[in-house]
DODO-487146 format. One record per residue: x, z, y negated of N, C-alpha, C in turn; residue number from 1; chain; residue in one letter. Coordinates in steps of 0.2 Angstrom, whole numbers. Each point is the difference from the previous one (the first is absolute). Layout:
N
X;Z;Y;X;Z;Y;X;Z;Y;NUM;A;A
...
//
This chain:
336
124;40;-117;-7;-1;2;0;0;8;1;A;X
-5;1;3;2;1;7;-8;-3;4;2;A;X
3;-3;7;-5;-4;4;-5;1;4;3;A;X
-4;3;1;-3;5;4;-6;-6;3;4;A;X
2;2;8;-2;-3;5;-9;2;2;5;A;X
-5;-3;0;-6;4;0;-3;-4;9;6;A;X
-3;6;1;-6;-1;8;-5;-7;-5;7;A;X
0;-3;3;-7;-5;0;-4;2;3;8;A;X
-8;2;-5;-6;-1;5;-4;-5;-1;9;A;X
1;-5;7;-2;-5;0;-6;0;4;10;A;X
-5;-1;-3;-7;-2;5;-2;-8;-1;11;A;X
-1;-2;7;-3;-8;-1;-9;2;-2;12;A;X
-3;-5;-4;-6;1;-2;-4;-7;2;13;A;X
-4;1;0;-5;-5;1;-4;-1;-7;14;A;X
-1;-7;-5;-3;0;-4;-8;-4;3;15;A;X
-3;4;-2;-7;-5;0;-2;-3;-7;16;A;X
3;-4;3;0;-2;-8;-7;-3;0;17;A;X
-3;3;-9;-6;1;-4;0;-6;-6;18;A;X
8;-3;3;-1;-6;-10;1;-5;5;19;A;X
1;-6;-5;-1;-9;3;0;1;8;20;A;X
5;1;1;4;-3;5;-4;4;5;21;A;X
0;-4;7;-7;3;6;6;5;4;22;A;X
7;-4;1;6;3;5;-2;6;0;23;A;X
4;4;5;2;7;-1;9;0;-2;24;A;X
1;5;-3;8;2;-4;1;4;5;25;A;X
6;0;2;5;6;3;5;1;-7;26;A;X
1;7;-2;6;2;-4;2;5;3;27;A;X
5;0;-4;4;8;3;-1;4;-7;28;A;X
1;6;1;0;3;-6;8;8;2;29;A;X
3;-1;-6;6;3;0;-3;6;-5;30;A;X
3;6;2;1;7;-5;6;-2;-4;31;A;X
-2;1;-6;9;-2;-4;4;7;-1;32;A;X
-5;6;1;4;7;2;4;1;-10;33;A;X
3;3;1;4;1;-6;8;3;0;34;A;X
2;0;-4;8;3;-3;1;6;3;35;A;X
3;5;1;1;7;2;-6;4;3;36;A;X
0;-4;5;-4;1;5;-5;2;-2;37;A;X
-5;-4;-4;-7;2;-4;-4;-6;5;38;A;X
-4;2;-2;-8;-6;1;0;-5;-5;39;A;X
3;4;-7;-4;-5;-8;6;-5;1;40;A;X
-6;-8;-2;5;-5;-3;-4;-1;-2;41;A;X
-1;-2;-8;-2;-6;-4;3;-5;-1;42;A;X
-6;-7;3;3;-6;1;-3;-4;-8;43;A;X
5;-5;-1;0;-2;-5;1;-8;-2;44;A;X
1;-2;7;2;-7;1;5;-4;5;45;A;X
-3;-5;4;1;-4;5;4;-5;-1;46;A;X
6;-3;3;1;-7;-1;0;-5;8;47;A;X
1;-5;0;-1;-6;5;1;4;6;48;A;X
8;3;1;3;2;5;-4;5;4;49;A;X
-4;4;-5;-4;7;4;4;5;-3;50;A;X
5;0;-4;5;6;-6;-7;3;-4;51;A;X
1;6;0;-4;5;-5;3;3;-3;52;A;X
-5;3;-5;6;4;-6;-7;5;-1;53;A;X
3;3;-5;-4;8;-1;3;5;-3;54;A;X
-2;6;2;3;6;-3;-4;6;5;55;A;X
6;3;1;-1;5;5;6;7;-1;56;A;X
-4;5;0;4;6;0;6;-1;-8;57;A;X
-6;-2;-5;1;-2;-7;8;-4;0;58;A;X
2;-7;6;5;-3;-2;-2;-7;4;59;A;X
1;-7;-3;-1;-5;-1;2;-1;11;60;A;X
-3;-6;2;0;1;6;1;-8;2;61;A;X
2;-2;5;0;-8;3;-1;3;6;62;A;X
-5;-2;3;-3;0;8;0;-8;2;63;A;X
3;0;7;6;-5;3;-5;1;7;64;A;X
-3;-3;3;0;0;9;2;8;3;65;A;X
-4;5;-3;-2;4;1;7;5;-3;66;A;X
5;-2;-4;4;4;-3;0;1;-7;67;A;X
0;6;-2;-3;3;-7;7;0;-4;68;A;X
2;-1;-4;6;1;-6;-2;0;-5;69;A;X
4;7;-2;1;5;-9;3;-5;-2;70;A;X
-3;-5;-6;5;-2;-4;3;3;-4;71;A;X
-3;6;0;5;7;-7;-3;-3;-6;72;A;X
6;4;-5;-3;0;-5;5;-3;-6;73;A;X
-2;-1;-8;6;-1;-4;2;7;-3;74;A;X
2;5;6;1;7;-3;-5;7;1;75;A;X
-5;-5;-2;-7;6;-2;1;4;8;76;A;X
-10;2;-2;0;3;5;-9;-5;5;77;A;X
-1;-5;-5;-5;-3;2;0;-10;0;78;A;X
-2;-3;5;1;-8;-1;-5;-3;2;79;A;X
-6;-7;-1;-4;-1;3;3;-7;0;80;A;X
-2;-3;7;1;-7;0;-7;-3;-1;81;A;X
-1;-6;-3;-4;-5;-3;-1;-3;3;82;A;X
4;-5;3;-1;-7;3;6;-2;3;83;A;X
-1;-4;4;7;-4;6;-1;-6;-1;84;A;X
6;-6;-2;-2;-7;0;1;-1;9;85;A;X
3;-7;4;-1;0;5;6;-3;2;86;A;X
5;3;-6;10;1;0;1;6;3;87;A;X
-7;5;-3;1;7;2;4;3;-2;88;A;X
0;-2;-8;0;4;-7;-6;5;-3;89;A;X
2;5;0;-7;3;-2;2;3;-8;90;A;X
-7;1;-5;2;1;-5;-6;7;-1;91;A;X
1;4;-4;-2;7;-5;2;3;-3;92;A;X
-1;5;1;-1;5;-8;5;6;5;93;A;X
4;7;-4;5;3;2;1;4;-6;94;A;X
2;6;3;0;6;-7;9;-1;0;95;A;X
3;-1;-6;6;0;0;3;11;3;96;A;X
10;-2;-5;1;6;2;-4;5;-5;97;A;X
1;-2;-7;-4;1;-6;-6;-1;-2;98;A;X
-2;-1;8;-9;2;-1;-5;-3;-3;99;A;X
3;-8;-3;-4;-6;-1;-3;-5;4;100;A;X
-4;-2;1;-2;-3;5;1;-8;-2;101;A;X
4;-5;5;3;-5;-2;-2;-5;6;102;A;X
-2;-6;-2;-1;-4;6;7;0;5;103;A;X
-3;-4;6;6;-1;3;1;-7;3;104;A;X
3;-2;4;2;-5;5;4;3;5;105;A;X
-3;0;6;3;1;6;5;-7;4;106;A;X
4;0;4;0;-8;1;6;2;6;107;A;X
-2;1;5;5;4;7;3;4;0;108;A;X
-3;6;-1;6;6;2;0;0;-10;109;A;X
1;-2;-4;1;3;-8;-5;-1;-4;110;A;X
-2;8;-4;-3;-3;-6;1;1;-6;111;A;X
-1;-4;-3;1;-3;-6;-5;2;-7;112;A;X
3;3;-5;-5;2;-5;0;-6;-4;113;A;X
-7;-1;-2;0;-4;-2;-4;1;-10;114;A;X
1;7;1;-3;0;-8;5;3;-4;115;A;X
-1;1;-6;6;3;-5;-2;7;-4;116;A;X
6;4;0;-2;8;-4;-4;0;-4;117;A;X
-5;5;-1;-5;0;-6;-7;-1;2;118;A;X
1;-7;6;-5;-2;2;-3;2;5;119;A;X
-8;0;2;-3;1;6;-2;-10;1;120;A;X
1;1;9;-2;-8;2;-2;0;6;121;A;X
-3;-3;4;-2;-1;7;0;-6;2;122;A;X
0;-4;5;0;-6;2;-4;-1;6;123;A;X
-5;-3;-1;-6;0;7;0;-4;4;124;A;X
4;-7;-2;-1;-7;4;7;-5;-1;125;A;X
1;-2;5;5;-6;1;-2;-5;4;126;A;X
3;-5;-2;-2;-7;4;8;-1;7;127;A;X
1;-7;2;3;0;4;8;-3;-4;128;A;X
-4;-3;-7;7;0;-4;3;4;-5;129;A;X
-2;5;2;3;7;-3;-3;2;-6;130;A;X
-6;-3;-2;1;1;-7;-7;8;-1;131;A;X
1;1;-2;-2;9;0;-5;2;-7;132;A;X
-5;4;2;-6;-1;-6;-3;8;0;133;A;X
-2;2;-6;0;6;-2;-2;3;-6;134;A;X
4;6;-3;-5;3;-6;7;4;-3;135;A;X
2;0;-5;5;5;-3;-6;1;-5;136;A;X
4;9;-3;-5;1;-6;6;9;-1;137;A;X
0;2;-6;4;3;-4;-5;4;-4;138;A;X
5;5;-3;-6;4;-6;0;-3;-5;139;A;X
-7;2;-5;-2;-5;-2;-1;-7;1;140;A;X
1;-2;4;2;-6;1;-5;-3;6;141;A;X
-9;-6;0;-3;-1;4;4;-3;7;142;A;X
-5;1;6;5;-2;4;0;-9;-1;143;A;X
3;-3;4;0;-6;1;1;-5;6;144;A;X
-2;-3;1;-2;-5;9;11;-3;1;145;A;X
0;0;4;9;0;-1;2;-6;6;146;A;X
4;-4;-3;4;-5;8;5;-1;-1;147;A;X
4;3;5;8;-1;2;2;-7;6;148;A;X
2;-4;-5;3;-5;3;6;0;0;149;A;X
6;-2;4;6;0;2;3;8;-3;150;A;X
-4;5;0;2;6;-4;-2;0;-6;151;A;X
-1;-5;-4;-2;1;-8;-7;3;2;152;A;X
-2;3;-7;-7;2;0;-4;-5;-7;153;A;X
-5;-2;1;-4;-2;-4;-6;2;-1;154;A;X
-1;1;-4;-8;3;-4;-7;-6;1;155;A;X
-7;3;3;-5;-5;0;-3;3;-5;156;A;X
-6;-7;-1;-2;1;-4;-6;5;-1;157;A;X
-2;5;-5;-5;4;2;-8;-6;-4;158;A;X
-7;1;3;-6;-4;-5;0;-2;-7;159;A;X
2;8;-2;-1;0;-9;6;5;1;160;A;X
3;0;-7;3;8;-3;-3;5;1;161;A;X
-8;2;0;-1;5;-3;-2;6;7;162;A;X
0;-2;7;0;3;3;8;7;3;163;A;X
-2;1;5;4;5;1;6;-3;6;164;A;X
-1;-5;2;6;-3;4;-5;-3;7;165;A;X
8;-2;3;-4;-3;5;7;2;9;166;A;X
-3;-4;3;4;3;7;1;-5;5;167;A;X
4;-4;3;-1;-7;3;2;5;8;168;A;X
-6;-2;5;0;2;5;4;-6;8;169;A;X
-2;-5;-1;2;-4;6;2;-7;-5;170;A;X
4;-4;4;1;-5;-2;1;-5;8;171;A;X
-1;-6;1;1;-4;3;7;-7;1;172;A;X
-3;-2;6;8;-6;-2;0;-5;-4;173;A;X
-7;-1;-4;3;-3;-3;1;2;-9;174;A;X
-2;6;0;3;4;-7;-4;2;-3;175;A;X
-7;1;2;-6;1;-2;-1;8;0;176;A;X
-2;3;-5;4;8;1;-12;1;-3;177;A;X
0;9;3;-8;1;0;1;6;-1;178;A;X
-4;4;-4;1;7;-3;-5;1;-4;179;A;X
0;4;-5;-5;4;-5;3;-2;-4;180;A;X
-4;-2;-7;2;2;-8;-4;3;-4;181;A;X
1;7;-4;-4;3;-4;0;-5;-7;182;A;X
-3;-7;-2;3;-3;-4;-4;1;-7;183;A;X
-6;5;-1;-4;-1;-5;-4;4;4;184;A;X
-5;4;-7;-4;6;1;-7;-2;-1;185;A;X
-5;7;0;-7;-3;-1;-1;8;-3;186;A;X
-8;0;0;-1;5;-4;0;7;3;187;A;X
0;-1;6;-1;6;4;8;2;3;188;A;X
3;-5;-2;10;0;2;4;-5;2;189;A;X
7;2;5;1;-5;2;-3;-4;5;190;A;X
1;-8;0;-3;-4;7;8;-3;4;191;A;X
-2;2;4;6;-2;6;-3;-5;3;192;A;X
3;-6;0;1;-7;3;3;-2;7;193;A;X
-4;-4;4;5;-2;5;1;-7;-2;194;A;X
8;0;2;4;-6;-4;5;-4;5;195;A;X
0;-7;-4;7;-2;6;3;-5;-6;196;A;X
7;0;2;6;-3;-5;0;-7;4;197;A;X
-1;-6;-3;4;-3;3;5;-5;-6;198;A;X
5;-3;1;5;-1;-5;0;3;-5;199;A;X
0;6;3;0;6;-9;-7;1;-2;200;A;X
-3;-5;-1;-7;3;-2;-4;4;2;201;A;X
-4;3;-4;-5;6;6;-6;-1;-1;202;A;X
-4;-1;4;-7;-3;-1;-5;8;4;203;A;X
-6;-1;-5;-4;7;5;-4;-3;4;204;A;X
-1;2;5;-3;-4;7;-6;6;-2;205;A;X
-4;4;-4;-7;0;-1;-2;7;3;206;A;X
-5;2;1;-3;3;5;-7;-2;5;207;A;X
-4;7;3;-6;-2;0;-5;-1;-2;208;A;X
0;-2;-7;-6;4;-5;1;5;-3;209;A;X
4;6;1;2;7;-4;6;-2;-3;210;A;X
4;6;-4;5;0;-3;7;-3;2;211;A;X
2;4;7;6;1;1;1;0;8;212;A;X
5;-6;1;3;1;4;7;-1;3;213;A;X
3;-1;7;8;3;3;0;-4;4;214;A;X
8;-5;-1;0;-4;5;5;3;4;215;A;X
2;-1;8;4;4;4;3;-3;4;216;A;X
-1;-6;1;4;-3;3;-1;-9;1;217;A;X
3;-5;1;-1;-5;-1;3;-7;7;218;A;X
-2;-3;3;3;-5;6;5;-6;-4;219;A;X
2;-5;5;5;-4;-4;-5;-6;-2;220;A;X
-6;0;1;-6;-5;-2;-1;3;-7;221;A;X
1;3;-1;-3;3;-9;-6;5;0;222;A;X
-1;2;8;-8;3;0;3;8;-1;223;A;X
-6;3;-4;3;7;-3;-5;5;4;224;A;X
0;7;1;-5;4;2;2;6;-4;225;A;X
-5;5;1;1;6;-4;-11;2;-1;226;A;X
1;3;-6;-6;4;-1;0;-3;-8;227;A;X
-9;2;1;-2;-2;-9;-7;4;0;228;A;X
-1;0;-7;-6;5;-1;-5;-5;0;229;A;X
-8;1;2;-3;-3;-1;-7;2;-5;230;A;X
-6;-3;2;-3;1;-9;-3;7;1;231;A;X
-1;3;6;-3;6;1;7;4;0;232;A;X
5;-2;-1;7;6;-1;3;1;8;233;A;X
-3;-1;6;2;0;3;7;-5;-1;234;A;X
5;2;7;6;-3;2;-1;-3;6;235;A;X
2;-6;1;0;-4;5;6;-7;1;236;A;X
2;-2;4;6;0;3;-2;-10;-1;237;A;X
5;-2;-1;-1;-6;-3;5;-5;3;238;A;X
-2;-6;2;6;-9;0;-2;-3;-5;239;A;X
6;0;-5;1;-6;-3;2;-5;2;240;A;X
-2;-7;2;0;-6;0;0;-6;-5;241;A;X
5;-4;1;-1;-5;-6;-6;2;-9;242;A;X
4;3;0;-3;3;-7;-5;3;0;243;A;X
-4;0;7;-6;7;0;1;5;5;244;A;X
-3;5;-4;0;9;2;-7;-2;3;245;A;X
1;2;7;-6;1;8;-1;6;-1;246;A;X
-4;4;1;-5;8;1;3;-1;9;247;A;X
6;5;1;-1;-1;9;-7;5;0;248;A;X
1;4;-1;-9;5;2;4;4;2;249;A;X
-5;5;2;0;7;5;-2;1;6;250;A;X
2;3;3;-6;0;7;-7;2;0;251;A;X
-5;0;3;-7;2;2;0;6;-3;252;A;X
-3;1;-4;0;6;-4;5;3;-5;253;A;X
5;-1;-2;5;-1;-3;1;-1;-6;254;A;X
1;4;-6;0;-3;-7;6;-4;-2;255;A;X
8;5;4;6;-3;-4;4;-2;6;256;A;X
4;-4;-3;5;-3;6;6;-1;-3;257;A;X
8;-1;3;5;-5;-4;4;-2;3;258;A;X
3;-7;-1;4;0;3;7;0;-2;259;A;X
5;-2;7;7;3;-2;4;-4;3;260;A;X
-2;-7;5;4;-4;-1;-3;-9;4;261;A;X
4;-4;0;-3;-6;1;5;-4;5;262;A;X
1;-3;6;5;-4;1;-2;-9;2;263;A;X
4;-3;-1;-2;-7;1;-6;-2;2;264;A;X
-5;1;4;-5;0;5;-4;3;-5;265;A;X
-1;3;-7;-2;4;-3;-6;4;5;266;A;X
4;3;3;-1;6;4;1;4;-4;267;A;X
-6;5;-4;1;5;-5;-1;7;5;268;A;X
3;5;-2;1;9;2;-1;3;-7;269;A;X
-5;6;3;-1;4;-6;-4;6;2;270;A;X
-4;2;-2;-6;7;0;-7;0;-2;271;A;X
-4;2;3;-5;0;-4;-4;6;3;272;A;X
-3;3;-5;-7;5;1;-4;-3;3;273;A;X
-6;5;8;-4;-2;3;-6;1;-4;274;A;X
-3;2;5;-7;2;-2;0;9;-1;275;A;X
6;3;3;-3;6;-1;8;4;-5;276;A;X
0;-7;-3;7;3;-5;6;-1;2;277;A;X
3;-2;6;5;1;3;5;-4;1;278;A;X
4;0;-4;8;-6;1;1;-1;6;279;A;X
1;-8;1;0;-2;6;5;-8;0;280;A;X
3;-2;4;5;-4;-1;-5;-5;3;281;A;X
2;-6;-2;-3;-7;-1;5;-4;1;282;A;X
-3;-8;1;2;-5;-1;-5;-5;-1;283;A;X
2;-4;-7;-5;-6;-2;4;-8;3;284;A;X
-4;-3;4;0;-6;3;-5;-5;2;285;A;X
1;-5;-4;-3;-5;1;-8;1;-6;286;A;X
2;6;-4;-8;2;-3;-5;6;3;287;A;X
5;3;6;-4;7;4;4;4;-2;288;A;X
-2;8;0;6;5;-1;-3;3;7;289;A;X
5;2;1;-2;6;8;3;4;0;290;A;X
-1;5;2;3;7;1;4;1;6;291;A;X
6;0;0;3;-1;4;1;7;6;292;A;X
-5;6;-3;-1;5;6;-6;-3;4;293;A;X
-3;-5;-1;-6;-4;3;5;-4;6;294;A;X
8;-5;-2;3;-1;4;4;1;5;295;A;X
2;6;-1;5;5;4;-5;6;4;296;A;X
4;0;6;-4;5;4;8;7;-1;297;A;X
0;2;-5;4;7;-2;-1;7;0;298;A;X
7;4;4;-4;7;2;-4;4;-6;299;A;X
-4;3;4;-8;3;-6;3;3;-5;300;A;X
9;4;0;-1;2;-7;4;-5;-7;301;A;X
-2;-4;2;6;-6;-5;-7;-3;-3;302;A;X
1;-1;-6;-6;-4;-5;6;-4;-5;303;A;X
-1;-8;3;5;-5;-5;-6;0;-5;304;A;X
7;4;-8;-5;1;-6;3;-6;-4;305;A;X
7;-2;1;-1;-5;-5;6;-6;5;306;A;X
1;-7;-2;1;-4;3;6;-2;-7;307;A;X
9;2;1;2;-2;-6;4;-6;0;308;A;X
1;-3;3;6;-5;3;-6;-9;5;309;A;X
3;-3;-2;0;-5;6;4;-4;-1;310;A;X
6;-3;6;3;-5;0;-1;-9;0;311;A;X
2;-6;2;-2;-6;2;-1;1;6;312;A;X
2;3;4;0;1;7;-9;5;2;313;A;X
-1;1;-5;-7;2;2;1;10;1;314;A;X
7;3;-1;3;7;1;-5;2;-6;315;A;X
-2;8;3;-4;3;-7;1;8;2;316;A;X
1;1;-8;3;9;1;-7;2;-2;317;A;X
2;3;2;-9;7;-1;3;5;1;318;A;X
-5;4;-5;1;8;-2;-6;4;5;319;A;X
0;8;2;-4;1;5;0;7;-2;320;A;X
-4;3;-2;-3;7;0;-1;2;8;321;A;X
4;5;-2;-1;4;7;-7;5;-1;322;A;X
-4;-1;5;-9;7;-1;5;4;1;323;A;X
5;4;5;1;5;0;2;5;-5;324;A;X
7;-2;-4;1;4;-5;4;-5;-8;325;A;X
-5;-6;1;-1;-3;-6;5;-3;-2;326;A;X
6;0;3;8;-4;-3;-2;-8;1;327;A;X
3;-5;-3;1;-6;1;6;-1;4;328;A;X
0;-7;3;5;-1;5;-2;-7;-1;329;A;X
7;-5;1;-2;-6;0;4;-6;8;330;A;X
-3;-2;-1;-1;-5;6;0;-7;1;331;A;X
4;-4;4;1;-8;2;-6;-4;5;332;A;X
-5;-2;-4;-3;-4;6;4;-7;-2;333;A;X
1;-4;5;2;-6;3;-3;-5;6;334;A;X
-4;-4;-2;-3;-5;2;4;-3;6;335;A;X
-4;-1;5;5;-1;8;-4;-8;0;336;A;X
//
C-alpha cells in the first residue's frame, strides 16, 4: 500500500449563516484530491479526529491531515472502506485473490478478512469497541444483517422469515446496530424496512406513510436518519426519535430528500431536490434544512450535491459536481 502526500486546497470561507444561529461561521474547506493522482475520492465516513475513509482509484483510502493512504486490497483488484471508529480502525468490503468479495477489518497498516470461502460479506460500521455490523449472503442463501464481536460472527435477526434478508449498516457505542430488513412481503412485492437491533431484537422503526423505508445511519443517543417513502411515493429523509419517525422535508420546492448521517447535536447531513430537480447537500438543524451552497461562498464551478458525513466536532464531507466536466470530488468543511 502506499502513502501519497496530496496539495491542500484550502480556502477560508465566510458563512452567512441562514439557520438559528445570527454569528457568522468561518470554515476552511479542504480538496481531499485522490489516490494516483486523480481528482475522484469518494467519501464515506468521518470519525472525531477528522480521519476519513472512501474509495478512490477503486481502492479503500484513510485521509489523515491531508495524507491520503491505499489500504490495498485482500488480493483482488478492488476495496472500499465503510467507516473508521475514532481508534482508526476502519472496516469494508474487498475483492479477494479468488474474486469473492469479503468484508474486512483494517486496524494500522493490516487487513484483515473477515469473511469465509463461499461467502460474499461487507462490513459498513464499527463502534469504538471494536464491534463490527454488516451483511454476509451466499447462493441460494438470503443475505443476512451480521456482527462480529471479538472476531466471532453472529447472525441478527431478520422481521419475518419470509422476506429476502436484511443488511445492518451502523452501529453505535452502546450496541445499538440500524440497517434494512426485507422481513415480509405485500402484494405488489418485497417491503424493505428501516430497522434497529437493540439486545438482539429488531424492531421496524416504520415509515412516512408509504411502504418502505432505509435506515443509514444512527448517534450514540439512539437517534437514526436515513429516507422513507411517503403516502404520495415520494422519498424523503427522516429522524427517528424516541420511537418516532420526523418528515425532515425538502427544500422550497423539492419533492425528495435523505439523509446519511446524524452526530450527537443531531446535526443531520444528507440531500435533497430544489425546486428545479437538482441534488443539493443539506443540513437539518434545530427543525431548518438549508442548503449549504446557500452557506458557502464556492468557486462558480463546484455545486455541493450531496452532504455524506458529519462528525461531533461539527466536520461535514460533501460531495461536489464539477459544471465543467461533471466528475464528483469530495471536500472537508471544518467549522473555525
Amino acid at each position: 500500500m502506499g502513502c501519497f502526500r496530496k496539495g491542500l486546497v484550502v480556502l477560508l470561507l465566510t458563512f452567512a449563516c441562514a439557520c438559528l444561529a445570527a454569528e457568522r461561521r468561518t470554515y476552511t474547506i479542504v480538496d481531499l484530491v485522490g489516490l494516483s493522482n486523480t481528482k475522484f475520492a469518494h467519501v464515506t465516513h468521518i470519525n472525531d479526529s477528522g480521519q476519513i475513509v472512501g474509495i478512490s482509484a477503486n481502492h479503500a483510502f484513510l485521509w489523515e491531515k491531508g495524507v491520503m493512504t491505499d489500504l490495498g486490497t485482500l488480493g483482488g483488484d478492488f476495496s472500499l472502506a465503510n467507516a473508521i471508529n475514532d481508534l482508526g480502525q476502519v472496516v469494508g468490503e474487498s475483492k479477494t485473490v479468488g474474486g469473492e468479495t469479503h468484508a474486512f477489518l483494517w486496524d494500522h497498516g493490516t487487513m484483515s478478512d473477515l469473511g469465509t470461502s463461499g461467502e460474499t460479506s461487507s462490513a459498513h460500521g464499527i463502534n469504538n469497541q471494536g464491534e463490527i455490523v454488516g451483511a454476509i449472503s451466499s447462493k441460494n442463501v438470503r443475505g443476512s444483517a451480521v456482527l462480529w464481536k471479538n472476531r466471532q460472527r453472529v447472525s441478527l435477526a431478520d422481521l419475518a422469515p419470509t422476506g429476502s434478508g436484511s443488511t445492518a449498516f451502523a452501529v453505535n457505542a452502546n450496541g445499538d446496530v440500524t440497517g434494512v430488513s426485507s422481513g415480509f412481503v405485500s402484494s405488489s412485492g418485497g417491503v424493505v424496512r428501516a430497522v434497529i437491533w437493540h439486545g438482539g431484537i429488531v424492531r421496524d422503526i416504520g415509515t412516512l406513510g408509504g411502504m418502505h423505508s432505509t435506515a443509514c445511519a444512527l448517534n450514540d443517543l439512539g437517534d437514526v436518519v436515513g429516507w422513507a417513502e411517503t403516502t404520495n411515493h415520494s422519498a424523503n429523509a427522516f429522524l427517528w426519535h424516541d420511537g418516532v419517525m420526523r418528515n425532515l422535508k425538502s427544500l422550497a420546492g423539492g419533492v425528495e430528500s435523505q439523509s446519511f448521517a446524524v452526530n450527537r447535536l443531531v446535526q443531520v447531513v444528507g440531500s435533497s431536490l430544489n425546486s428545479k430537480s437538482e441534488s443539493r447537500a443539506v443540513i437539518w438543524e434545530n427543525g431548518k434544512i438549508t442548503d449549504l451552497n446557500d452557506l458557502v461562498t464556492a468557486p462558480a464551478e463546484l455545486v455541493f450535491t450531496r452532504a455524506r458525513g458529519i462528525n461531533n466536532r461539527g466536520q461535514i464531507l460533501v460531495e461536489v459536481q464539477v459544471r465543467t466536466d461533471g466528475t464528483t470530488r469530495s471536500f472537508l468543511l471544518t467549522p473555525q
